[in-house]
N, C-alpha and C positions, 0 to 999 in steps of 0.2 A: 686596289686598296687605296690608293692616292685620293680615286674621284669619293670612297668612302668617309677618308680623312674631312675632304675640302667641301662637301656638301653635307651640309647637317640636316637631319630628318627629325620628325618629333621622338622615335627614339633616345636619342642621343640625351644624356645629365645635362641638363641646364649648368650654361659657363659661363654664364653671366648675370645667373637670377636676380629679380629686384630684390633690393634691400629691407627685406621683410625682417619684421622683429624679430623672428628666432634666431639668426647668426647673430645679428648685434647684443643678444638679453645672452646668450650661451658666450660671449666674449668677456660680457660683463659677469658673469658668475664667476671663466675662470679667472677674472682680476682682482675677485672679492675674494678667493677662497685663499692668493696667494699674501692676504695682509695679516695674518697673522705671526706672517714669517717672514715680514720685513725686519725685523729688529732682530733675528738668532743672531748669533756670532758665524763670522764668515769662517765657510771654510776653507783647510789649506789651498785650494785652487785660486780662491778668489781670492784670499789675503794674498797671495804668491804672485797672481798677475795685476793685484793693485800695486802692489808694491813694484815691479819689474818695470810696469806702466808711467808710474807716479814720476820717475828717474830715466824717460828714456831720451836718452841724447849719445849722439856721437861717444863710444868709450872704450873700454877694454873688452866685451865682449858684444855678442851678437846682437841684445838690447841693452843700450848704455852699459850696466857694472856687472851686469845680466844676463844669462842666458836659458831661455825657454822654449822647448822645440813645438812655437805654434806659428802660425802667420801674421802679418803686422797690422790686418783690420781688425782682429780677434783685440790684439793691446793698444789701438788706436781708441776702442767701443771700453776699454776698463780705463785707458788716461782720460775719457772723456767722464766716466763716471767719479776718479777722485780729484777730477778738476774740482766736480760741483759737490764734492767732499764726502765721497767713498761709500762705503757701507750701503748704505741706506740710497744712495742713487742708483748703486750698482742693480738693486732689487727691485726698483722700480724700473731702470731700463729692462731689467727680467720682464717682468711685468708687461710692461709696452710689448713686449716682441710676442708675448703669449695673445693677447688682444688684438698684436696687426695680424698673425697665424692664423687665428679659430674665422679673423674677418675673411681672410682671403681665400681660406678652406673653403667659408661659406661662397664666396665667388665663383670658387672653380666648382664644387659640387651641390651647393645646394644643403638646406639644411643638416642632410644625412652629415657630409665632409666634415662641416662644421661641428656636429656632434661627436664625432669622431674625435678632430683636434683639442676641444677644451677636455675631452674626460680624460684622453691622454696626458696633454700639458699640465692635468691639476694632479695626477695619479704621482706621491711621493717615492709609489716603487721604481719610478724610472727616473728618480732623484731629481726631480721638475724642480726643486727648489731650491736646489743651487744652481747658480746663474753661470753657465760654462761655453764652452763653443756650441755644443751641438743644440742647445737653447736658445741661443742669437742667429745659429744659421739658419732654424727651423723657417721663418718667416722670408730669407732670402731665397729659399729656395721653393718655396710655396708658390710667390711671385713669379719665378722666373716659370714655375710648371705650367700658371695660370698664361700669362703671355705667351707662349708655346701654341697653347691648346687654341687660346683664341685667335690667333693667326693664321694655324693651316685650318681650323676652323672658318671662317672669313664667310658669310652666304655670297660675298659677291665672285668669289673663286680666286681672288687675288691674294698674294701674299701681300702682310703686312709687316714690310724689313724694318718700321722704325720697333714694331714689336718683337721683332724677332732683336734686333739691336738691343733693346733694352733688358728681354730674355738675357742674352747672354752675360751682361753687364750684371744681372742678378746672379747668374750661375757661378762666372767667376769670384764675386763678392762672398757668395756661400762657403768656397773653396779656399778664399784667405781669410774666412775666421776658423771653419777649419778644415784640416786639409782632405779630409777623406770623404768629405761632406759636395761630389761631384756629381750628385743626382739631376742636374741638369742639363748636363753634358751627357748623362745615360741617356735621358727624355729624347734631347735633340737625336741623337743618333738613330732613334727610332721614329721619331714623326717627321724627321724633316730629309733624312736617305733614307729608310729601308722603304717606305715607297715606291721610289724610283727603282727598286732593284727587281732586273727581269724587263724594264720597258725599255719604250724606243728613247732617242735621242733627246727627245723635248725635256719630258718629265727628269731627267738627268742634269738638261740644262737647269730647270726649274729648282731642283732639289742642292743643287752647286749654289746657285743664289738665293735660296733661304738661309743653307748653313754658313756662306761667306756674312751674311748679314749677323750671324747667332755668334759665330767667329770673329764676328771686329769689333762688336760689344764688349763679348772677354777680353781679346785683347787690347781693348781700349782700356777697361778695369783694372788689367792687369799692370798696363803700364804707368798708370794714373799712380796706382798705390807701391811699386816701386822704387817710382821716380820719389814720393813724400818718404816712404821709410828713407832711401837713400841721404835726403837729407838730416836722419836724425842718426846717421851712422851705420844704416842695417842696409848693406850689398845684396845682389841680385844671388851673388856666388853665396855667401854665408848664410842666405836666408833655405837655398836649394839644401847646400850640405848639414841644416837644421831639420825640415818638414820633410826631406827624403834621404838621404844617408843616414841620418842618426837617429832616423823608426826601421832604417832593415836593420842596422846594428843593435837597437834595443830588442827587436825581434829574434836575434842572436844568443842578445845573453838572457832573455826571459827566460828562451828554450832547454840554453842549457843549467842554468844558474838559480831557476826560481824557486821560493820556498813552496811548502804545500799551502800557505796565504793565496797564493795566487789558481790554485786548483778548488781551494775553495772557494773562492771570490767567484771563479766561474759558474760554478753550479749555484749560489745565490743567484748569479745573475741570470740562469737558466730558468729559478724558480720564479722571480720575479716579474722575467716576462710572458711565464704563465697565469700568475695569479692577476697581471693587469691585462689580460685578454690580450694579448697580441693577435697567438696565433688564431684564438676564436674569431678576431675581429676580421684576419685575412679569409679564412675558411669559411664565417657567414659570408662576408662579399660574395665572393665564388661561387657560393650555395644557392644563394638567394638571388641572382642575376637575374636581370631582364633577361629573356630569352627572346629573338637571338641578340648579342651583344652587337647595336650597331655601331660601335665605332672598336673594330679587332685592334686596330693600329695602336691605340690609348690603354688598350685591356694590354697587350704585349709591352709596352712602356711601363706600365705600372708594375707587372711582374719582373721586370726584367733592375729595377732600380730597387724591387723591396727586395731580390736578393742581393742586390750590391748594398744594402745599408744594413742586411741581416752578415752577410759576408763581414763587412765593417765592424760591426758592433764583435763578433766572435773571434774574428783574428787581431784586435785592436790590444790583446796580449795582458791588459790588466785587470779588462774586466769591471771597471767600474759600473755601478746603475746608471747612469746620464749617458752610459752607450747607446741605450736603447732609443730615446731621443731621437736617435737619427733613424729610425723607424718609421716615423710619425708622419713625414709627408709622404713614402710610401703608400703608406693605409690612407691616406686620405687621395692618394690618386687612386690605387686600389678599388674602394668605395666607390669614385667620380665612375670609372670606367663601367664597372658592373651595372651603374644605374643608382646607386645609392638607397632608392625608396624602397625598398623589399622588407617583407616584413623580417624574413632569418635577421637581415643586417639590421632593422630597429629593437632584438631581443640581443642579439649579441654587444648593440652598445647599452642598454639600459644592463645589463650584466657586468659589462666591465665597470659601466657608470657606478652601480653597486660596489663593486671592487674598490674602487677610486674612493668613494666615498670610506669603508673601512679604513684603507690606507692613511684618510687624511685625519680620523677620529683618532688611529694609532698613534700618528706625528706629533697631533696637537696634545694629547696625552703624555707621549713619552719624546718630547723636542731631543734633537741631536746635540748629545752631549759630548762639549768637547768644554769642559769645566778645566781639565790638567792644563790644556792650551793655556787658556786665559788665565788662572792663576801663576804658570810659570812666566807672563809675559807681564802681568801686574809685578810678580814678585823684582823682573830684571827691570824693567821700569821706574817701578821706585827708587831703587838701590842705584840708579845707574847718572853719570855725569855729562854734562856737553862732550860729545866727542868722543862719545863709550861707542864701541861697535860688537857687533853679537853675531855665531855662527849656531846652526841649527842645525844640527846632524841626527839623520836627516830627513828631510823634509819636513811638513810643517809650515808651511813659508807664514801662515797666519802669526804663528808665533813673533820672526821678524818686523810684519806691520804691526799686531798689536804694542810689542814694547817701542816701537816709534824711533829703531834706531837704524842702520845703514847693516849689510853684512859686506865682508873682504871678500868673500870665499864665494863665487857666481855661477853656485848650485844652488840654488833652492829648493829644489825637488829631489829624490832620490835615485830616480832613474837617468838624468845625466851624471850623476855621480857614479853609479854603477859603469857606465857605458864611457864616460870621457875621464875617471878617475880612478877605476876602479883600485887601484891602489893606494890611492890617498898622498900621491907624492905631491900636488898642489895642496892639498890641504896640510900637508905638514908644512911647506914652506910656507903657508900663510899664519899657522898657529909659532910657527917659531922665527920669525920676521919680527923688524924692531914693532909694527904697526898690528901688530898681532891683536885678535878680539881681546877685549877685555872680559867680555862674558861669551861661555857654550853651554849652548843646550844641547843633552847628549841622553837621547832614547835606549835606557838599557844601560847593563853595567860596563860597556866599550864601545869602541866606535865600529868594530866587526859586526857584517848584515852579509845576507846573502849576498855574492858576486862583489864582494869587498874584503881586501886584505889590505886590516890594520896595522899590520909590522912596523908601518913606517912613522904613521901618526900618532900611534898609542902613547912611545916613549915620550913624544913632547910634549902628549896631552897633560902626562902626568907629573910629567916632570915640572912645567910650568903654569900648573892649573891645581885648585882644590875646589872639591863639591861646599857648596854654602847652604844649599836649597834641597830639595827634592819634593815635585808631587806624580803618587805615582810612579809610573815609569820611569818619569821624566828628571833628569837632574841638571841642577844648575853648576856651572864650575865658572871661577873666577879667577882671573891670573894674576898670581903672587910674585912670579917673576918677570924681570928683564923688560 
């Protein structure tokens, strides 16, 4: 299998096509199609990690006043966007990473890949248009597939370790923005040992020093980004018992604690990634193969990463659309492997293409509406003084950046609260503290939610808080006492 990997035949997907028009005009489509969605209002993720981002320094919690269970290049990529002042850069970095994607798709497979990643990247049912982790790693891990393939690829039969070094430095990168996003570390395990497994001595040796090569990249990435969080107060230790103890533990209490939101959430997200062709797009590949598949080694890679990123998106517990996202360089090696040109694979993507298109006629029609948001963050905004601080229960974090004020209480999201709060005794000491918000936002007629008991918080919400406001749901309380 090794001499099949390292000698390429005319078989084999072109993995390094010329830069023919059609990747670059299909990069720029999906750039055009995401401008009308530069200016929505951000949603909770993105308010949440601008905000987390905007403030991260050495402090009380895991990021500065902060804490958000993701990796430090994920809010390294959001401090960089409201450096250059929020919103509207954050979408444009969206942007950029959707254009570097569809290029390098095009790289590693050739038109087909390429077609592939923009009708996905532009397809709103896999929530392409909020700009989250599995959108920013799409393109790091693309990268690291493409440098893989071209390395034990090589015509001259040698490995190429500064490629395979750089490989890995993409892999790891993928994996700290976000963390389950390890589809490079699948790849390698497959093209760079299983190989060698069943030969002699050589091909062992050989196979030890591509992967030490793919291995000092990561860890050079790994140490690199670290060492910088480190200085901005986020430890090696705090950052492990964030991205890996406190996802089995939220895995704990989804299991036992979640509403039926979250059973529904799933089957949307079942439906969704039938209606944007998922599974058609993996089942033409397959169908529609060059026969025989000359490179087996890349076809077992590809399968072997689209069930870890299908695995990923199902057990990731909430369900969100932007799960799917982590999909997409699957299908696009997928695709690369099978041969890509086949006619089943050019009906299955002008199909989804169709899909995608509905999807974005729906959006632009019917934009995401989060009007309550923003009128409750106008409302505390206005009303609100130098040195006013606001808690938001919970989650929502856009609400926070929108009214442009600071929170005491370093949950911003709902699911660390559930898991590090769940009884609210931080939040009552923060709401009954001399330093106490001046303004809550409070979803519902209590602070009680699944896998939250109120007992403790309620009494001082009410006791030193009255509603001023309400839209919706949503109410505003302001503290009249102490």
């Amino acid at each position: 299998m090794l001499d099949r990997v390292r000698s390429p035949s005319p078989a084999h997907p072109p993995v390094s096509p010329p830069w023919l028009p059609w990747p670059l005009l299909l990069a720029v489509a999906a750039a055009l199609v995401r401008v009308p969605f530069l200016r929505l209002p951000l949603t909770p993720d993105e308010g949440g990690f601008l905000v987390v981002a905007g403030q991260w320094h050495p402090g009380s919690s895991l990021y500065g006043a902060y804490f958000v269970d993701r990796p430090p290049v994920l809010l390294g990529i959001f401090a960089a966007a409201d450096a250059l002042g929020g919103g509207i850069a954050l979408r444009l970095i969206g942007m950029l990473a959707v254009v570097v994607a569809v290029l390098l798709a095009g790289r590693l497979g050739g038109t087909p890949a390429a077609a592939v990643a923009a009708v996905l990247l532009s397809s709103p049912l896999l929530g392409v248009m909020e700009v989250d982790g599995e959108l920013l790693a799409v393109p790091l891990v693309l990268g690291s597939f493409l440098l893989l393939v071209r390395s034990v690829r090589a015509v001259d039969g040698r490995a190429r370790y500064a490629e395979l070094w750089a490989a890995g430095a993409l892999a790891a990168a993928a994996a700290l923005v976000k963390q389950n996003l390890v589809d490079g570390f699948v790849v390698a395990a497959v093209l760079l040992v299983a190989p060698a497994l069943g030969r002699s001595r050589r091909p062992w040796r050989e196979a030890a020093a591509r992967a030490g090569s793919f291995a000092a990249g990561a860890a050079g990435t790994l140490l690199l980004v670290l060492g910088v969080a480190s200085t901005r107060g986020t430890g090696p230790a705090a950052l492990w018992d964030a991205i890996v103890t406190f996802r089995a533990d939220a895995a704990a209490v989804i299991d036992t604690s979640a509403s039926s939101a979250t059973s529904t959430r799933f089957d949307a997200l079942v439906v969704a990634a039938l209606l944007a062709g998922l599974p058609l797009l993996a089942a033409g590949a397959v169908i529609g193969r060059r026969r025989p598949v000359a490179d087996r080694a890349l076809l077992v890679a590809a399968l072997a990463v689209l069930a870890w990123e299908t695995a990923g998106a199902l057990l990731g517990g909430s369900y969100w659309h932007h799960y799917l996202i982590a999909l997409v360089p699957g299908l696009v090696l997928l695709v690369t492997a099978c041969g890509g040109g086949g006619r089943v694979t050019r009906v299955t993507t002008v199909l989804a293409a169709v899909s995608t298109g509905f999807a974005l006629s729906w959006s632009l029609t019917h934009p995401l509406h989060l009007g309550a948001d923003q009128q409750v963050a106008s409302y505390v905004r206005q009303h609100s003084r130098p040195g006013d601080t606001v808690v938001v229960a919970f989650g929502h974090a856009d609400i926070v950046r929108e009214t442009g004020l600071v929170s005491p209480y370093p949950y911003l999201w709902s699911l660390p609260v559930r898991v590090r709060d769940p009884h609210l005794e931080q939040l009552a000491t923060v709401l009954g503290g001399a330093d106490a918000p001046r303004w809550v936002v409070v979803d519902g007629d209590s602070l009680g939610t699944w896998g939250v008991d109120d007992r403790l918080a309620e009494p001082v919400l009410d006791a030193r808080y009255r509603e001023v406001s309400s839209v919706g749901d949503w109410r505003v309380l302001e503290r009249v006492s102490g």
